[in-house]
NUKOL-10215 format. One record per residue (C-alpha): residue number from 1; residue in three letters; chain; x, y, z. Coordinates in pm, whole numbers, m for minus. Last residue first. Layout:
<pts>
@i NUM	aa ALA	ch A	X X	Y Y	Z Z
...
</pts>
This chain:
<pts>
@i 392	aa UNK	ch A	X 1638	Y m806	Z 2702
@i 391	aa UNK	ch A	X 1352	Y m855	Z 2516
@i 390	aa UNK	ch A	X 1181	Y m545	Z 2684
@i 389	aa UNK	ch A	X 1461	Y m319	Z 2578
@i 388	aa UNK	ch A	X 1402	Y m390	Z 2220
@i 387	aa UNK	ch A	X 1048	Y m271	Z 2230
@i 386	aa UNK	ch A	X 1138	Y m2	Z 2471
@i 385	aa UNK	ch A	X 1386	Y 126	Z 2241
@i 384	aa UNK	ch A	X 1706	Y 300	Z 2455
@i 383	aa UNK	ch A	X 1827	Y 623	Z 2289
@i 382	aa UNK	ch A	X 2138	Y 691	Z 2157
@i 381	aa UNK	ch A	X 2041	Y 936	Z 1900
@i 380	aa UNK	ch A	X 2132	Y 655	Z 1593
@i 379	aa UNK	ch A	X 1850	Y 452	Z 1812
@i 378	aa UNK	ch A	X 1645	Y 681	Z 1753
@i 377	aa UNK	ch A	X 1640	Y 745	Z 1368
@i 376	aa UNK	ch A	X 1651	Y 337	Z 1315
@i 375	aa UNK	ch A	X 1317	Y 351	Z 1530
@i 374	aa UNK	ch A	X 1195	Y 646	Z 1357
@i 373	aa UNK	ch A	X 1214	Y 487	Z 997
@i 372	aa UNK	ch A	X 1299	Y 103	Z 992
@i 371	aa UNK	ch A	X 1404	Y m23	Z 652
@i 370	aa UNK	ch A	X 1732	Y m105	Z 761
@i 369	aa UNK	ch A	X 1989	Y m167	Z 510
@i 368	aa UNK	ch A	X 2253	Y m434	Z 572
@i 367	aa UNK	ch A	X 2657	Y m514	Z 478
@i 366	aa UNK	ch A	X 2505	Y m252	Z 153
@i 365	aa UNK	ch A	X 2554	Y m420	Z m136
@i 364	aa UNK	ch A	X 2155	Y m547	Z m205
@i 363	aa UNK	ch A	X 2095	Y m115	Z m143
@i 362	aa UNK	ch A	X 2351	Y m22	Z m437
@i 361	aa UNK	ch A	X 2144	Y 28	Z m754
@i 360	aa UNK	ch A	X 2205	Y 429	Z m676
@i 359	aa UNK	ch A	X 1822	Y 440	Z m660
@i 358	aa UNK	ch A	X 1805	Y 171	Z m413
@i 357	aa UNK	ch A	X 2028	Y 351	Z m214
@i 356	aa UNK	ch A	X 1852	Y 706	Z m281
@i 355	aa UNK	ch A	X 1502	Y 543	Z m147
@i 354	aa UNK	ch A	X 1686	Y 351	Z 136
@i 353	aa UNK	ch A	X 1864	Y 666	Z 204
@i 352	aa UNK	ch A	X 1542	Y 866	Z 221
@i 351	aa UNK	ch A	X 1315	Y 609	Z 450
@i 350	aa UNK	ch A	X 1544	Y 549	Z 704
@i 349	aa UNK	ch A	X 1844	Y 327	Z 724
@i 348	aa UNK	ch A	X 2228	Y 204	Z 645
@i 347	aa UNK	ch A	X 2477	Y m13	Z 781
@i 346	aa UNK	ch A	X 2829	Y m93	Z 571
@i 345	aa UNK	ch A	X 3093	Y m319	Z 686
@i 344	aa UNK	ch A	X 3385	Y m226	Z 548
@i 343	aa UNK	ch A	X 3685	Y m374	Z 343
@i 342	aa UNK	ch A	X 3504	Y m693	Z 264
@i 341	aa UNK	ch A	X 3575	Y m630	Z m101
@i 340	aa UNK	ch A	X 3218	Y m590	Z m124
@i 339	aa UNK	ch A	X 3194	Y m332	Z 174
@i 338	aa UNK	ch A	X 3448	Y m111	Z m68
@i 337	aa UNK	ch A	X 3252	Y m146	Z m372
@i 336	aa UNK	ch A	X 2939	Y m58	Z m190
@i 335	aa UNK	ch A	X 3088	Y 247	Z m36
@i 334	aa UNK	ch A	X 3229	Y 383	Z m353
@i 333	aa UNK	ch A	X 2906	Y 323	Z m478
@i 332	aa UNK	ch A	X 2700	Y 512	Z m244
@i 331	aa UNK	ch A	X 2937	Y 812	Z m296
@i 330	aa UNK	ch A	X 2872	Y 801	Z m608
@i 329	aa UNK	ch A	X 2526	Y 785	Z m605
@i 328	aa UNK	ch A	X 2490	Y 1048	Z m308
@i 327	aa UNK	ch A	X 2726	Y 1274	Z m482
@i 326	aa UNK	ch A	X 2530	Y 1263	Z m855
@i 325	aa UNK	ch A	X 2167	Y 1256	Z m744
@i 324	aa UNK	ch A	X 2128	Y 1668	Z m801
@i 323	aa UNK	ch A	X 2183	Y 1601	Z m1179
@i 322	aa UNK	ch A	X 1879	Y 1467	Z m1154
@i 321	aa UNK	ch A	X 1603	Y 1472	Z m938
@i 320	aa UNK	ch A	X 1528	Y 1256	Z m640
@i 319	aa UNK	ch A	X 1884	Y 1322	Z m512
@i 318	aa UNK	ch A	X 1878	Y 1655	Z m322
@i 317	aa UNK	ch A	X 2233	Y 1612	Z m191
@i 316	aa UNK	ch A	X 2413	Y 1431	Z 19
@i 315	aa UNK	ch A	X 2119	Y 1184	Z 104
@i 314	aa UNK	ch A	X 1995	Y 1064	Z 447
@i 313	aa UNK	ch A	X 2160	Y 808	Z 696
@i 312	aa UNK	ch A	X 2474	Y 623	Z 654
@i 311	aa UNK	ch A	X 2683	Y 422	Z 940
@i 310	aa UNK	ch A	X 3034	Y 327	Z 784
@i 309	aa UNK	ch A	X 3282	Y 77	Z 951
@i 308	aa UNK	ch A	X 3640	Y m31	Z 882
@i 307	aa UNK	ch A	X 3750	Y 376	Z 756
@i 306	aa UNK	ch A	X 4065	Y 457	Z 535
@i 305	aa UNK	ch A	X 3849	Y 360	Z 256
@i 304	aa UNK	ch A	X 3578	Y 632	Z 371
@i 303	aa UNK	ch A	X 3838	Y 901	Z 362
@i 302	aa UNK	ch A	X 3912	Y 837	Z m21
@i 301	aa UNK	ch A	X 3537	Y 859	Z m80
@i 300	aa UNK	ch A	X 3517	Y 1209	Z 80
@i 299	aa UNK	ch A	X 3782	Y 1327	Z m124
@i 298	aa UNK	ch A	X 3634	Y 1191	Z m442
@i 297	aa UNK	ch A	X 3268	Y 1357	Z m330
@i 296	aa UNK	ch A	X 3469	Y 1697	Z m255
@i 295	aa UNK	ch A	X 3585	Y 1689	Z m594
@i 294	aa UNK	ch A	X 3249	Y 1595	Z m749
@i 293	aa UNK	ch A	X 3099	Y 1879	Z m608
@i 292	aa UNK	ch A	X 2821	Y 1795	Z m346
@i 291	aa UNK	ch A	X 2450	Y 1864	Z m389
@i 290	aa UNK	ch A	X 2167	Y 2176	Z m433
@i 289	aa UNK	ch A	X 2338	Y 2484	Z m347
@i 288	aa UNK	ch A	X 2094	Y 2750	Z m429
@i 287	aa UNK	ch A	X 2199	Y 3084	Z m619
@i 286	aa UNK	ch A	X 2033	Y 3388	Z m631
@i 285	aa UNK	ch A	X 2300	Y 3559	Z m349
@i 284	aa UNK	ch A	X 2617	Y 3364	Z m584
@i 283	aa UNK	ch A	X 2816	Y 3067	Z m450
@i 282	aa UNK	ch A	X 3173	Y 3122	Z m450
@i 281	aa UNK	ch A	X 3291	Y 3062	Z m132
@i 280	aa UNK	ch A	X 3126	Y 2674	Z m141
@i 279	aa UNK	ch A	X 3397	Y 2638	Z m488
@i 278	aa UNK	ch A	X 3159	Y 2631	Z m765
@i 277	aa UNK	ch A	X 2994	Y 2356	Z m998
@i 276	aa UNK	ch A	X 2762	Y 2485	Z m1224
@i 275	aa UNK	ch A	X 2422	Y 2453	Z m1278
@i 274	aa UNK	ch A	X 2144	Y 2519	Z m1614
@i 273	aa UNK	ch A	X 1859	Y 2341	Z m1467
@i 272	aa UNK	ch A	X 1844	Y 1965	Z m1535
@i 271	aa UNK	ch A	X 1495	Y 1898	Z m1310
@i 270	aa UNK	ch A	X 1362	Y 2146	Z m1110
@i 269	aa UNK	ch A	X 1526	Y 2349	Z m786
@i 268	aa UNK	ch A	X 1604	Y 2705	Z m934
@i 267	aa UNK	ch A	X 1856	Y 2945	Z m964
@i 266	aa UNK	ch A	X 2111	Y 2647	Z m998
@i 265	aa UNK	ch A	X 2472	Y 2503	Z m756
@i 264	aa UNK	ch A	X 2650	Y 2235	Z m721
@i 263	aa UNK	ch A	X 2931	Y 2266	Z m426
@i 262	aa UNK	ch A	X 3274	Y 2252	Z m390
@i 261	aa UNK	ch A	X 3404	Y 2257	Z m59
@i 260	aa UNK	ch A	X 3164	Y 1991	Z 129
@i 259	aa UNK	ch A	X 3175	Y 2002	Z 468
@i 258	aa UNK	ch A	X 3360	Y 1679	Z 628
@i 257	aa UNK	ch A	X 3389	Y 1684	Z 1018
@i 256	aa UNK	ch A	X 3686	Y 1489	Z 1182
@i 255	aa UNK	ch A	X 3593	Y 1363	Z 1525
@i 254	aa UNK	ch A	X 3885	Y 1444	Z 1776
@i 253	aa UNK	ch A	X 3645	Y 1425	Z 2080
@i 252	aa UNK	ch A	X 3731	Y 1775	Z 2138
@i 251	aa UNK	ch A	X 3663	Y 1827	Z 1801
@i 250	aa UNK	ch A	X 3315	Y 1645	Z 1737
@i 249	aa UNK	ch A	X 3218	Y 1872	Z 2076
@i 248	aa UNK	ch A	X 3320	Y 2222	Z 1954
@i 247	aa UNK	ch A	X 3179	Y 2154	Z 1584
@i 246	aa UNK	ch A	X 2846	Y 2040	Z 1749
@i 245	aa UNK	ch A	X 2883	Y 2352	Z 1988
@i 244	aa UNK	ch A	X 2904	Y 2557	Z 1665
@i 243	aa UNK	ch A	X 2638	Y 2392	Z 1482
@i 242	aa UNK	ch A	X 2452	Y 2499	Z 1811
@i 241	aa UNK	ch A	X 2543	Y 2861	Z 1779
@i 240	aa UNK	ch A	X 2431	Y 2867	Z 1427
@i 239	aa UNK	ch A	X 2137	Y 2758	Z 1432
@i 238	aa UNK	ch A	X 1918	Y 3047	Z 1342
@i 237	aa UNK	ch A	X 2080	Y 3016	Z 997
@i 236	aa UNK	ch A	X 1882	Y 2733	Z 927
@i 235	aa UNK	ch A	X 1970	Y 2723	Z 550
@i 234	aa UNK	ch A	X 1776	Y 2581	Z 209
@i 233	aa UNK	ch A	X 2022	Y 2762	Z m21
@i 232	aa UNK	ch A	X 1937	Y 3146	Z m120
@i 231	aa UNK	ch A	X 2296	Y 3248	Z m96
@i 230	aa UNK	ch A	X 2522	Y 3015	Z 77
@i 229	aa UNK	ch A	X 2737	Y 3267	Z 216
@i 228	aa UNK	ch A	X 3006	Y 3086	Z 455
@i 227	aa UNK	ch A	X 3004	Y 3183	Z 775
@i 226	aa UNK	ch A	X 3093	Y 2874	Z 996
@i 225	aa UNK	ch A	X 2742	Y 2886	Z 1050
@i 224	aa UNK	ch A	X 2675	Y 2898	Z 716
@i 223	aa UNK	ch A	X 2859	Y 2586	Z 601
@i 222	aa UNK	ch A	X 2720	Y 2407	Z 877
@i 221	aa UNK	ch A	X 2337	Y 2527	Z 772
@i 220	aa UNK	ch A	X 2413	Y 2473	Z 399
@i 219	aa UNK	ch A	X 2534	Y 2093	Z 472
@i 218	aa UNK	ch A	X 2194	Y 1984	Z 700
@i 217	aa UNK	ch A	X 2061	Y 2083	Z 350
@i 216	aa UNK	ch A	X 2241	Y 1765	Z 220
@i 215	aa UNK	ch A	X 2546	Y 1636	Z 322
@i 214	aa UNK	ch A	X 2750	Y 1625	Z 648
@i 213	aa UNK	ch A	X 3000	Y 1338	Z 661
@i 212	aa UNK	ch A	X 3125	Y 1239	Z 1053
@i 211	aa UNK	ch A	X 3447	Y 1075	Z 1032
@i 210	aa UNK	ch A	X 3581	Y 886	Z 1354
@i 209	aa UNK	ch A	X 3260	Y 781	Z 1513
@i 208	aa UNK	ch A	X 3088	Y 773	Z 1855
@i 207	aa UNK	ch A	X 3134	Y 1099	Z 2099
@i 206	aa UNK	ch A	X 3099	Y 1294	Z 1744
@i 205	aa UNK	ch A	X 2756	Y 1074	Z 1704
@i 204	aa UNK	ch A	X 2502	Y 1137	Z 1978
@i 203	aa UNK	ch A	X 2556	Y 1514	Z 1910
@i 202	aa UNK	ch A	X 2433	Y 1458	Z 1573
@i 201	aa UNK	ch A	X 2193	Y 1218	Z 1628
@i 200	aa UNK	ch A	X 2028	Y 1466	Z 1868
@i 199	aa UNK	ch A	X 2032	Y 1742	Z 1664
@i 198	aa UNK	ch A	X 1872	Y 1554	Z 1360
@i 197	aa UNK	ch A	X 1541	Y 1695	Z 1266
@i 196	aa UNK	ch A	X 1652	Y 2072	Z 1280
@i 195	aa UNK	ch A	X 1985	Y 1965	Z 1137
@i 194	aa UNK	ch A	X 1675	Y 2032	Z 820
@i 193	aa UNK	ch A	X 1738	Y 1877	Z 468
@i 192	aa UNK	ch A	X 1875	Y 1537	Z 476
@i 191	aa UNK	ch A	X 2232	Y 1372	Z 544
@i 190	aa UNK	ch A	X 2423	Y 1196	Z 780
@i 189	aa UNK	ch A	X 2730	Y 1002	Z 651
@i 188	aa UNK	ch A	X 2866	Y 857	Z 979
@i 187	aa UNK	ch A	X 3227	Y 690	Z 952
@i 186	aa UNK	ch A	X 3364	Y 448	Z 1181
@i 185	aa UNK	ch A	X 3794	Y 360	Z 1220
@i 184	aa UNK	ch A	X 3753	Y 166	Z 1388
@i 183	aa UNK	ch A	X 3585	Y m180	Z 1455
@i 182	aa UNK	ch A	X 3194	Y m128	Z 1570
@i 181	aa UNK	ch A	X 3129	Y m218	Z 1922
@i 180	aa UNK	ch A	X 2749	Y m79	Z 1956
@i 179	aa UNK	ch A	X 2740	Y 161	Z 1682
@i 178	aa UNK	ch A	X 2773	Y m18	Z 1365
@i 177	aa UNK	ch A	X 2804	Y m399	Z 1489
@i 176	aa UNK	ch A	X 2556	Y m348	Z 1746
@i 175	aa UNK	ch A	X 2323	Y m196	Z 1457
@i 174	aa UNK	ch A	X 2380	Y m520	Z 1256
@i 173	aa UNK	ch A	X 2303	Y m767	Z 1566
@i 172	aa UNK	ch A	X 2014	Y m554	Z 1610
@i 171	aa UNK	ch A	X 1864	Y m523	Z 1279
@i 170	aa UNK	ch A	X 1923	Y m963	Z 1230
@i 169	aa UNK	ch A	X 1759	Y m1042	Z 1530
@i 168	aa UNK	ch A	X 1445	Y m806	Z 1499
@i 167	aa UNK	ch A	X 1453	Y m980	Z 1105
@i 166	aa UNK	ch A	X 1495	Y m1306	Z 1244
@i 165	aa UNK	ch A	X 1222	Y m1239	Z 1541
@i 164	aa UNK	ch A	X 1370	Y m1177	Z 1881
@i 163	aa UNK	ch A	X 1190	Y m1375	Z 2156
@i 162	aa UNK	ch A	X 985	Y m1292	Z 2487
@i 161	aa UNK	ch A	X 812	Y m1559	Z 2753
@i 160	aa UNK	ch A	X 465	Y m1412	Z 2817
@i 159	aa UNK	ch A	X 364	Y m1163	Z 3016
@i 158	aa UNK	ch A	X 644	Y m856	Z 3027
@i 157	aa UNK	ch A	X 744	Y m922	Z 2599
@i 156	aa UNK	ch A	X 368	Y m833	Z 2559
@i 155	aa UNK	ch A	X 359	Y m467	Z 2703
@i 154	aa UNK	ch A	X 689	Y m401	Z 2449
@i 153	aa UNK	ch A	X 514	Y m405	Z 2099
@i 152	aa UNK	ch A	X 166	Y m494	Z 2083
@i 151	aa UNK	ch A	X 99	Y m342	Z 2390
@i 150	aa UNK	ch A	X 267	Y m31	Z 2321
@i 149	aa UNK	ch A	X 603	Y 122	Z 2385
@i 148	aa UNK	ch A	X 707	Y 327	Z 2024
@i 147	aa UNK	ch A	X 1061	Y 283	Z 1936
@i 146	aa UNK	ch A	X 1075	Y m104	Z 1847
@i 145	aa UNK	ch A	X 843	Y m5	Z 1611
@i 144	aa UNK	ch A	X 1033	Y m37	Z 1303
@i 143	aa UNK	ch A	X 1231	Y m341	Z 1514
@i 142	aa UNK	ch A	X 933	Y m567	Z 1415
@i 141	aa UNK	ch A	X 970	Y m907	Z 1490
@i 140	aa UNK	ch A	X 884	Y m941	Z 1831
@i 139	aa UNK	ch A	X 800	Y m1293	Z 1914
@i 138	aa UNK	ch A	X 539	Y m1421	Z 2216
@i 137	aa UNK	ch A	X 460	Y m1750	Z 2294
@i 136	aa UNK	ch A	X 176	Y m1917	Z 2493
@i 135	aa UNK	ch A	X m76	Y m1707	Z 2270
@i 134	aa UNK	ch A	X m471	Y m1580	Z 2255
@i 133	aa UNK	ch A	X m510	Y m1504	Z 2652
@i 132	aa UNK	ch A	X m167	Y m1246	Z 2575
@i 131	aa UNK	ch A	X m365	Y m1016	Z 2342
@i 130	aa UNK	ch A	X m642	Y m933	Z 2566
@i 129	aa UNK	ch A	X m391	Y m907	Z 2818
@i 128	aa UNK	ch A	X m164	Y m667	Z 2708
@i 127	aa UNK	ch A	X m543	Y m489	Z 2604
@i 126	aa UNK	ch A	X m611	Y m482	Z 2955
@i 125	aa UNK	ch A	X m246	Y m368	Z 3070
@i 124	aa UNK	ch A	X m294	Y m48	Z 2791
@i 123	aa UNK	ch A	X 10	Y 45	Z 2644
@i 122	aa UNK	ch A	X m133	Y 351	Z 2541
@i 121	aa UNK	ch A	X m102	Y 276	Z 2163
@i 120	aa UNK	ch A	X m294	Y m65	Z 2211
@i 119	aa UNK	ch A	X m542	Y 94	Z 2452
@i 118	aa UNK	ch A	X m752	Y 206	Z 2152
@i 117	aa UNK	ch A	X m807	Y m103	Z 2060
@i 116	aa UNK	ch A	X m850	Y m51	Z 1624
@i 115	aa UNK	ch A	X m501	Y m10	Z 1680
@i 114	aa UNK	ch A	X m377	Y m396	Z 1708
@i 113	aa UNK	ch A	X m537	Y m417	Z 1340
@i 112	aa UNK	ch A	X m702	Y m756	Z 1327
@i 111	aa UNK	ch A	X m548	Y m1104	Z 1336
@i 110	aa UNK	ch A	X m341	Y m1246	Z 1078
@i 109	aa UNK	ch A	X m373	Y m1646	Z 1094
@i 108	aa UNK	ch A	X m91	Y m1884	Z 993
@i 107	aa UNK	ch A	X m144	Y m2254	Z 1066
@i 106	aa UNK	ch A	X 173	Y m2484	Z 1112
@i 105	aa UNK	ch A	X 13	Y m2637	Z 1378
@i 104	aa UNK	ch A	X m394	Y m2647	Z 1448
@i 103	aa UNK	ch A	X m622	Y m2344	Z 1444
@i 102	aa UNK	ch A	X m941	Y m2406	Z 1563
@i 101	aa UNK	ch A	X m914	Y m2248	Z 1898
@i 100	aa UNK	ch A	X m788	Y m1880	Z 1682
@i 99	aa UNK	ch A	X m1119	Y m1880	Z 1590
@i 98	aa UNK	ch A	X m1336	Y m1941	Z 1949
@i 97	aa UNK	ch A	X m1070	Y m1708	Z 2079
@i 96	aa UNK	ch A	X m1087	Y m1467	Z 1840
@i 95	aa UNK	ch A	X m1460	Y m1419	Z 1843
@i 94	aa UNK	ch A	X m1480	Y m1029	Z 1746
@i 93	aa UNK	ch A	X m1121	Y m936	Z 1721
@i 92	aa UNK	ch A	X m1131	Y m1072	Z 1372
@i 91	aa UNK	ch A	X m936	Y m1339	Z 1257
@i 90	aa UNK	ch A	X m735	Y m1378	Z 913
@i 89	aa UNK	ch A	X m636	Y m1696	Z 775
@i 88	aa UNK	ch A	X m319	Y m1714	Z 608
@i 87	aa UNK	ch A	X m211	Y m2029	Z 330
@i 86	aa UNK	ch A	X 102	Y m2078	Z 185
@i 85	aa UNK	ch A	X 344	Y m1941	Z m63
@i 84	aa UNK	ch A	X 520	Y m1685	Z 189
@i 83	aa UNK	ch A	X 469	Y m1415	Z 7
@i 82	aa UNK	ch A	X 157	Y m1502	Z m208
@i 81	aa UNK	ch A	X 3	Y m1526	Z 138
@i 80	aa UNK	ch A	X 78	Y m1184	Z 253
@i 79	aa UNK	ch A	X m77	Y m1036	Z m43
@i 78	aa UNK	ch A	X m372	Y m1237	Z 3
@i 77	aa UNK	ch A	X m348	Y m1201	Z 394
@i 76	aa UNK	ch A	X m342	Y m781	Z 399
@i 75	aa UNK	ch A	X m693	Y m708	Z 302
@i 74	aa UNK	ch A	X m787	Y m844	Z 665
@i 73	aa UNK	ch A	X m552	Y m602	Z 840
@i 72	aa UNK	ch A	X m823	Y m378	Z 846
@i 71	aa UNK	ch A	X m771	Y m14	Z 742
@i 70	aa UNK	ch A	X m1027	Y 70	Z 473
@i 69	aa UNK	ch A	X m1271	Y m157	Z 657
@i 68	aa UNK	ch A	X m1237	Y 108	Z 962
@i 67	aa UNK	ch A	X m1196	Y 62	Z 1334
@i 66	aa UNK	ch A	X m1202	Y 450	Z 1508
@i 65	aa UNK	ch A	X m951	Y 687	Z 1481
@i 64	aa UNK	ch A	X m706	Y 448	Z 1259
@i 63	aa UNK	ch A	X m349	Y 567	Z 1220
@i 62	aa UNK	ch A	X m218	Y 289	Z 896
@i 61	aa UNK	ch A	X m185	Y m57	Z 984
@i 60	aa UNK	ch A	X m85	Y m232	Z 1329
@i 59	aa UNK	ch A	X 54	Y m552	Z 1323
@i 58	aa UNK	ch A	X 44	Y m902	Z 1532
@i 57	aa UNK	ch A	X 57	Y m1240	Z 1297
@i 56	aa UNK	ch A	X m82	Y m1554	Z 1549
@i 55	aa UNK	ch A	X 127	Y m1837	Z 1461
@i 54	aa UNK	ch A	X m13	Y m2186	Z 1541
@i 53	aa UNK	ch A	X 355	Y m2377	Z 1547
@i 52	aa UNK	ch A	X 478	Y m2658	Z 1378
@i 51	aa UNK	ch A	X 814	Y m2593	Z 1329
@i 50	aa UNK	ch A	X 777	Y m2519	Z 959
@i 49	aa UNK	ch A	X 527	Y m2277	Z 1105
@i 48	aa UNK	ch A	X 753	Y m2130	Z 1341
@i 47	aa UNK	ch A	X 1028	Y m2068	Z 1015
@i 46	aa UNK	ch A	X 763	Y m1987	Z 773
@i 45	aa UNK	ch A	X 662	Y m1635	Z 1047
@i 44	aa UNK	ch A	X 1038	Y m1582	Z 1131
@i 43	aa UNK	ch A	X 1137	Y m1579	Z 706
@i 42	aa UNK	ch A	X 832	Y m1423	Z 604
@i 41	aa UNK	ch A	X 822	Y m1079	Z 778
@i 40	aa UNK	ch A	X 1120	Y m882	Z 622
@i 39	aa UNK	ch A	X 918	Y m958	Z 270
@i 38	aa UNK	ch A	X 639	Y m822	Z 410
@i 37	aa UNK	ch A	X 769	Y m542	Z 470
@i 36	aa UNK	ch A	X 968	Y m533	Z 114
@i 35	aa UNK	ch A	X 568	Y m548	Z m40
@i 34	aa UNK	ch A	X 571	Y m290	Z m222
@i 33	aa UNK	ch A	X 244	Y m132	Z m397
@i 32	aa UNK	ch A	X 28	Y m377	Z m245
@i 31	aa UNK	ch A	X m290	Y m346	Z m437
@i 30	aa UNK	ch A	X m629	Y m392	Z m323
@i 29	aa UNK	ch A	X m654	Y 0	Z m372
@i 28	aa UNK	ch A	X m343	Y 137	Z m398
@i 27	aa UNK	ch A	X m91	Y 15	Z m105
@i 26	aa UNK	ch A	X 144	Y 160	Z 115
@i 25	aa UNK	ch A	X 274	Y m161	Z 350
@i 24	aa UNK	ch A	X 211	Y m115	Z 739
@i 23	aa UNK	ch A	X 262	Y m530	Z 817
@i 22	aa UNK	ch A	X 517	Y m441	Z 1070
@i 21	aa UNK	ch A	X 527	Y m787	Z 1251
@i 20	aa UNK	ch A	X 462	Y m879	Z 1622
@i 19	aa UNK	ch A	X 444	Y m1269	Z 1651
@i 18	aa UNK	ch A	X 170	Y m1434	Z 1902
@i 17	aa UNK	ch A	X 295	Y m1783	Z 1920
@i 16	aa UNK	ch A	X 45	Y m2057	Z 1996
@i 15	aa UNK	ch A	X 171	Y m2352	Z 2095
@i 14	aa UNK	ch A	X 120	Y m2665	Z 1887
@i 13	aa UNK	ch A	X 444	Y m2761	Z 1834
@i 12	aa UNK	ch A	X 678	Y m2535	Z 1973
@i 11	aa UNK	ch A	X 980	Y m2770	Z 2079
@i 10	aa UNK	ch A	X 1285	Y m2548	Z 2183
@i 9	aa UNK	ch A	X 1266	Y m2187	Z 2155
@i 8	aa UNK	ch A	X 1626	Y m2026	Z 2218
@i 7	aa UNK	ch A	X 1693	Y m2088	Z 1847
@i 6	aa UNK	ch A	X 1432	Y m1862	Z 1739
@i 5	aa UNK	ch A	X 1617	Y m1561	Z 1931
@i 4	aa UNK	ch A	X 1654	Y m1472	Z 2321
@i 3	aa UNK	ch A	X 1817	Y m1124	Z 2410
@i 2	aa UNK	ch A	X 2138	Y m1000	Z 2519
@i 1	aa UNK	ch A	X 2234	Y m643	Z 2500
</pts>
């Protein structure tokens, strides 16, 4: 798709640019707990002050019923601040006009939390409005909710002339190089516990890659569908018959499917059980299988060098405790060392692979890691974002 960026902006001195950020950081207490978010969010919001622009900072924060202290954006522009090494107001809803009025260029104000309206989630055209009599400009910077329409995120883009944010820019021209018009051959690592959660990017993805890498849970339920015992392993045996039509599709569409077949396996899921590493037929009825053997791991690895392009969501196995970490960190380095020879061009996202990247020491490798959750998740099903749709 095409869509306007920073550059398209010409002089924006003065105006007032109403930019959408995902300011939803965890925190404890007064305490940002990691600020990566905010991170994402400095280089568009410095770059239009720089320019001399009044920017206007747009985010939600947390699910709020009703507006609550504990949720106001207004704890968010000390941390934000010491980011970007400058000042940021914040503004209230309650006279934002007569606030936001004495504002002059290069000012950075944070206004309130966009769901303390409760239109903002229905896309209301009065609350579109609302926030559209504060700017001239509007910039969507925050791809993470690039899934959801609402006014802050896609009602906006309709009213007043629409941009891509750097860190918008830089998710999409990364996804269109993954997906979009990737270079073959493409590999998909999808991982996780339930195929419950990720029917949709699985059928979205035999018609798309080369290689599609099952790990994880999602791993048991193949494996048993193509009846292999898996003992007591975290299984959705009940889908069976569409694991099959998965299996039908990725091979009419001569996508190669990698099961693991060797397996780690324990009794119980805690940290260093006694294991052992068995072939996937040999897993006993009290057994669990709990990650990828390291033979199937070196197998998979030489299949990802024969690849140009590598799209990787979820772990292989169940990586937040050891020795259960071993395939996804391995495999994560093979595919960092191969993206740093500029042998493949490596996207990643969602919550649990950032997690286990950054845990394999690997994420700053990676050609680009997105941090976006659902939107990431979505657009790996195929389907159209309103918030990036509206920029186009």
């Amino acid at each position: 798709m095409t869509f306007k960026t920073l550059d398209d902006l010409g002089d924006i001195r003065g105006k007032r640019v109403l930019v959408r950020e995902d300011l939803n950081v965890p925190m404890d207490g007064a305490k940002v707990t990691d600020d990566t978010r905010l991170r994402a969010a400095a280089p568009t919001i410095s770059e239009l002050a720089d320019k001399g622009a009044i920017v206007l900072v747009l985010a939600h924060f947390g699910r709020p019923k009703t507006p609550t202290p504990e949720l106001s954006l207004a704890q968010i522009t000390r941390p934000l601040s010491q980011v970007l090494g400058r000042e940021v107001r914040y503004v209230d809803w309650e006279g934002d006009k007569e606030a936001v009025a004495t504002l002059q260029p290069g000012d950075i104000a944070v206004l309130e939390n966009t769901r303390f309206f409760g239109g903002e989630e229905k896309n209301d055209p009065a609350v579109v409005q609302r926030f559209a009599a504060l700017g001239d400009i509007y910039v969507n910077d925050a791809f993470s909710a690039a899934h959801r329409a609402h006014a802050s995120t896609e009602g906006l883009a309709h009213v007043l002339p629409a941009y891509a944010g750097r860190s918008m820019q830089a998710e999409l021209e990364a996804l269109e190089k993954a997906l979009g018009k990737p270079e073959h051959p493409v590999a998909a690592v999808v991982g996780g516990a339930k195929v419950s959660t990720k029917l949709d990017v699985l059928k979205h993805l035999v018609a798309k890659v080369d290689h599609l890498i099952i790990g994880g849970g999602m791993a048991n339920t193949f494996l048993a569908a193509r009846g292999v015992d898996v003992g007591k392993s975290l299984c959705e045996h009940d889908l069976k018959d569409t694991v099959l039509e998965i299996l039908d599709a990725a091979d009419k569409a001569n996508c190669i499917v990698h099961l693991p077949y060797d397996v780690v396996v324990a009794k119980e899921f805690r940290a260093n059980p006694p294991v052992r590493t068995v072939n996937v037929h040999e897993v006993a009825a009290d057994e669990m299988i709990l990650d990828v053997g390291p033979a199937a791991v070196e197998a998979l690895g030489d299949a990802l060098k024969t690849c140009k392009t590598l799209v990787w969501n979820g772990p292989m196995g169940a990586f937040e405790i050891a020795p259960f970490d071993t395939a996804t960190v391995a495999l994560a380095k093979t595919a960092a060392a191969l993206t740093t020879a500029g042998q493949l061009v490596s996207v990643a996202g969602g919550g649990d692979t950032v997690a286990a990247l950054n845990h394999a020491g690997v994420a700053d490798e990676f050609s680009f890691v997105s941090t976006a959750g659902g939107a990431f998740l979505e657009w790996m099903e195929g389907k159209e974002l309103p918030g990036v749709k509206a920029l186009g």
